[in-house]
C-alpha positions in Angstrom: -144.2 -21.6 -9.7 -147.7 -21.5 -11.1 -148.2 -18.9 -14.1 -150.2 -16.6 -11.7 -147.2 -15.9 -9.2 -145.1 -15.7 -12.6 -147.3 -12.6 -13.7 -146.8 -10.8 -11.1 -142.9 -10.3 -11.4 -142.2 -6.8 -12.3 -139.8 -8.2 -14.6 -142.0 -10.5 -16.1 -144.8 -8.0 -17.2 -141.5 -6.0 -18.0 -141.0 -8.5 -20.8 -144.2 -8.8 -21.9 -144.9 -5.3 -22.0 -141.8 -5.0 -24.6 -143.1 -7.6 -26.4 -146.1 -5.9 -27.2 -144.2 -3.0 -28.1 -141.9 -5.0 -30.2 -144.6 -6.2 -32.1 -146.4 -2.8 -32.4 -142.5 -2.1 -34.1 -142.0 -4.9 -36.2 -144.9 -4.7 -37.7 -144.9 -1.3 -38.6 -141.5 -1.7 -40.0 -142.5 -4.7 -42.2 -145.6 -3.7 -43.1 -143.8 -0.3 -44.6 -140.8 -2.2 -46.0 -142.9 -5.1 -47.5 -145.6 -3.4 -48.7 -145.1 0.1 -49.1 -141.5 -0.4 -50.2 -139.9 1.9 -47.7 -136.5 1.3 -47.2 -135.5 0.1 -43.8 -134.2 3.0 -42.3 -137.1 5.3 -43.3 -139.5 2.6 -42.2 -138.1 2.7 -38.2 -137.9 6.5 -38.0 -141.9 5.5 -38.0 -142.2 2.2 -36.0 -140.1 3.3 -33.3 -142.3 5.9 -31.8 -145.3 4.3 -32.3 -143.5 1.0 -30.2 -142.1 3.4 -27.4 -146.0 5.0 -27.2 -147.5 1.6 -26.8 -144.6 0.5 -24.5 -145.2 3.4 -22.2 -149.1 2.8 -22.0 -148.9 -0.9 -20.9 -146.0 0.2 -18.3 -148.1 2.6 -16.1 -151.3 0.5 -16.7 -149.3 -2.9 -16.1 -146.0 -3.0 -14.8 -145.1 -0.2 -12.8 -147.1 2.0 -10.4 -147.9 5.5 -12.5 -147.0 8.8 -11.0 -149.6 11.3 -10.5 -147.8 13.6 -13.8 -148.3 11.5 -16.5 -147.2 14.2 -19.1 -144.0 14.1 -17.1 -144.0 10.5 -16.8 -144.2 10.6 -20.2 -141.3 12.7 -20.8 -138.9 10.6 -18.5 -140.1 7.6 -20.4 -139.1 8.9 -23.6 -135.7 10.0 -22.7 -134.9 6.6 -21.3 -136.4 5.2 -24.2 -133.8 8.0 -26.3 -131.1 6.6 -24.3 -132.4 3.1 -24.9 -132.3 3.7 -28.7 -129.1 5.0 -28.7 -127.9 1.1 -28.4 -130.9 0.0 -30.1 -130.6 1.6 -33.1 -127.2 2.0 -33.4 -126.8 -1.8 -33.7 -130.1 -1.8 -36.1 -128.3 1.0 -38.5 -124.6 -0.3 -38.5 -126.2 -3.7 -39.0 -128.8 -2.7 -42.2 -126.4 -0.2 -43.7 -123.1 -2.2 -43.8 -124.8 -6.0 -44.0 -126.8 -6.3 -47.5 -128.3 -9.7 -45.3 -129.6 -7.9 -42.6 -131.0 -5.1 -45.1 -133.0 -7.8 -46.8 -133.9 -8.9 -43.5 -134.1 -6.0 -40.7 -136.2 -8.0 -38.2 -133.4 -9.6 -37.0 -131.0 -6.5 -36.3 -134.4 -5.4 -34.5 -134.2 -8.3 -32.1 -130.7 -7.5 -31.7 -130.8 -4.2 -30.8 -134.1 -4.6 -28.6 -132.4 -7.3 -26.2 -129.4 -5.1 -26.2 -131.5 -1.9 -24.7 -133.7 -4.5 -22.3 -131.8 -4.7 -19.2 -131.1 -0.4 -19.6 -134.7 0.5 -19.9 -136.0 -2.0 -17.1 -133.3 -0.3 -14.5 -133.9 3.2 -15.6 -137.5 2.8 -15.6 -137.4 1.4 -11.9 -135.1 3.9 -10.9 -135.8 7.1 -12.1 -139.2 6.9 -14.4 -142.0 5.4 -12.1 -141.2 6.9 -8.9 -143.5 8.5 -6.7 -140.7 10.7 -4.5 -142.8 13.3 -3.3 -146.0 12.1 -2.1 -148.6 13.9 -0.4 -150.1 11.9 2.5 -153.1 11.2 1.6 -156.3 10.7 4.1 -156.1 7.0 4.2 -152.5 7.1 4.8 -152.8 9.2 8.1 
């Protein structure tokens, strides 16, 4: 399979849609644990937002078809992204607060935790995010 046909997987650009958002995250956190000396649970209250922002802007431009409500797009995407982050962080925490290894090193409870919340997000957002239920015909479609 050439890399053309491999773009345009859904689940693909999926991936590399949280990958850009994961990196939008890590680098937040480390940036405000290395160098403004946050400590790591502060430091995610701020990256994770920002990462599920980013995530949701390459999703309706990229991956799946937008709706015609973005602001409620929006909203659905952020209370999968809640549920999502109910794994995600909930592995991050337990792991930084109980492991003095992975609070020296809280990149690697973030992988964790992200692959963990992957296959949630990707069938919520199919299912019940990006859905265009109620769609008006429109002139070219009659």
């Amino acid at each position: 399979m050439d890399p053309r046909e491999w773009l345009s997987l859904r689940f693909v650009r999926f991936l590399i849609a949280g990958s850009i958002a994961f990196v939008v995250d890590a680098a937040i956190l480390t940036l405000l644990v290395e160098l403004a000396g946050w400590p790591p649970t502060w430091a995610r209250v701020v990256s994770f937002p920002s990462a599920v922002t980013v995530n949701w802007l390459v999703h309706r431009t990229h991956v799946f078809e937008p709706t015609d409500k973005p602001h409620t797009e929006y909203l659905k995407f952020a209370s999968v992204q809640m549920l999502s982050a109910g794994i995600n962080l909930g592995i991050y925490f337990t792991a930084v607060l109980t492991s003095p290894l992975m609070a020296r090193w809280p990149i690697i409870p973030l992988i964790i935790g992200s692959i963990a919340a992957m296959f949630l997000t990707y069938f919520c957002n199919s299912r019940f995010v990006f859905t265009q239920r109620n769609k008006r015909p429109t002139v070219e479609s009659r």
